[in-house]
C-alpha positions in Angstrom: -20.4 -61.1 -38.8 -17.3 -59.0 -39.3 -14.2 -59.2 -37.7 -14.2 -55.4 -36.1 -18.1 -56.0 -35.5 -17.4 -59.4 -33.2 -13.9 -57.5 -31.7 -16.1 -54.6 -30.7 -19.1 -56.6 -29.1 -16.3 -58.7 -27.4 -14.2 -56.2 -25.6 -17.6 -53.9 -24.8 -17.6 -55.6 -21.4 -14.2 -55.0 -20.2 -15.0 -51.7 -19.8 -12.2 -49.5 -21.7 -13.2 -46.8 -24.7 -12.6 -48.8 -28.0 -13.1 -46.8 -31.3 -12.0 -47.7 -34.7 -9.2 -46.3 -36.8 -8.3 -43.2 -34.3 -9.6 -41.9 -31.0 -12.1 -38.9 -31.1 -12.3 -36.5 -28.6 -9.9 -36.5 -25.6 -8.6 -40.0 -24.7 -8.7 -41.2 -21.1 -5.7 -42.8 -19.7 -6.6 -46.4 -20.8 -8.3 -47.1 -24.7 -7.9 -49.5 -27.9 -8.1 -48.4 -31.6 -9.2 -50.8 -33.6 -7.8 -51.1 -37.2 -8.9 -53.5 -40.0 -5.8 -54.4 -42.1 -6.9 -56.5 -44.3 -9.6 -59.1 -45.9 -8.4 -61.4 -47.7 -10.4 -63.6 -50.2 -9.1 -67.8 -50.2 -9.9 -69.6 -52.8 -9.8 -73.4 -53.4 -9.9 -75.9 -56.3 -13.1 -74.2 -57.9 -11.8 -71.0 -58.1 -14.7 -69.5 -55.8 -14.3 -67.7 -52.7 -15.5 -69.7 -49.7 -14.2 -67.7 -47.2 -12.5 -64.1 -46.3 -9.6 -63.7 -43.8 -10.1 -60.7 -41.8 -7.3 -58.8 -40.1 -7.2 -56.0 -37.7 -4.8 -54.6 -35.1 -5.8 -53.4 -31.5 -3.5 -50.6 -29.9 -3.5 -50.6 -26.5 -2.8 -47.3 -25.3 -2.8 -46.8 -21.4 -0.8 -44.3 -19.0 -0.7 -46.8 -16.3 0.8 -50.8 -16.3 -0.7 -51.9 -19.1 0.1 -55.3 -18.3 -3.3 -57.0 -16.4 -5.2 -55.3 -19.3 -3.1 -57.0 -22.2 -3.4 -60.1 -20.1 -7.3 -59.3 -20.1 -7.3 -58.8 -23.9 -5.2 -61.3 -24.5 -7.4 -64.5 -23.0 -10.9 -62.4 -23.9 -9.5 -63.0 -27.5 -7.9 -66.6 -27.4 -11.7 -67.1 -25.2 -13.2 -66.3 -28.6 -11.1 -68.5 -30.9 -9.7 -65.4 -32.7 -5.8 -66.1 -33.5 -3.6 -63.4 -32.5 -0.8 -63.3 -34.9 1.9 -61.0 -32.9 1.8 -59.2 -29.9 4.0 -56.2 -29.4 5.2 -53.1 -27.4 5.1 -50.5 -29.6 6.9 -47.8 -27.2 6.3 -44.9 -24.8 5.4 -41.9 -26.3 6.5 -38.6 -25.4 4.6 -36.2 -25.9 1.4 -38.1 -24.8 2.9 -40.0 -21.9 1.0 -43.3 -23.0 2.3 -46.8 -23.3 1.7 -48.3 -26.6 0.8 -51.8 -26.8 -0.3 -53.8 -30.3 -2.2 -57.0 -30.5 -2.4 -58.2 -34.3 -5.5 -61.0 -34.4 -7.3 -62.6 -37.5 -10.1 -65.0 -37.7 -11.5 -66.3 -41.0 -15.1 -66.7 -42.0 -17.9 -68.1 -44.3 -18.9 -66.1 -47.5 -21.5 -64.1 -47.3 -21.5 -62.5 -50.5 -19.2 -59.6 -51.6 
């Protein structure tokens, strides 16, 4: 399983839009963009890849107190054993009147082949 692949089947449920790399269409007042920053091969004595290191950021974007939803996000992800790295408030945009909210995560897993 990929990172973005278990991130998406885990938030489904809260019940928020989530699409990957930028919102199509018009956003409602409450989404997440998902996007993969990195994967990152580790290697060990053998020089072989056992696993990949997969990092993405999720930007909270919501026109109301965003706080019970980072909350939610928050312990749905920690629920999941997926490490969130930094949490941050971005700021308030202007022009689109939405909070901005980022959650960096990263989880690593098993090779499956390249």
């Amino acid at each position: 399983m990929s990172l973005l692949k278990e991130l998406n089947s885990l938030l489904e449920p809260i019940g928020i839009p989530i699409e990957t790399g930028v919102f199509s269409g018009k956003p409602p007042d409450e989404y997440v963009v998902i996007t993969p920053m990195s994967d990152r091969l580790e290697f060990y004595a053998d020089n072989q890849a056992h696993s990949v290191i997969a990092e993405a950021r999720l930007s909270l974007f919501s026109k109301k107190n965003y706080s019970a939803l980072k909350k939610q996000l928050t312990n749905t992800l920690l629920a999941a054993e997926i490490i969130i790295t930094d949490r941050q408030y971005i700021g308030f945009e202007n022009d689109t009147k939405y909070h901005h909210y980022a959650i960096d995560v990263m989880k690593e897993y098993e090779m499956e082949g390249i």
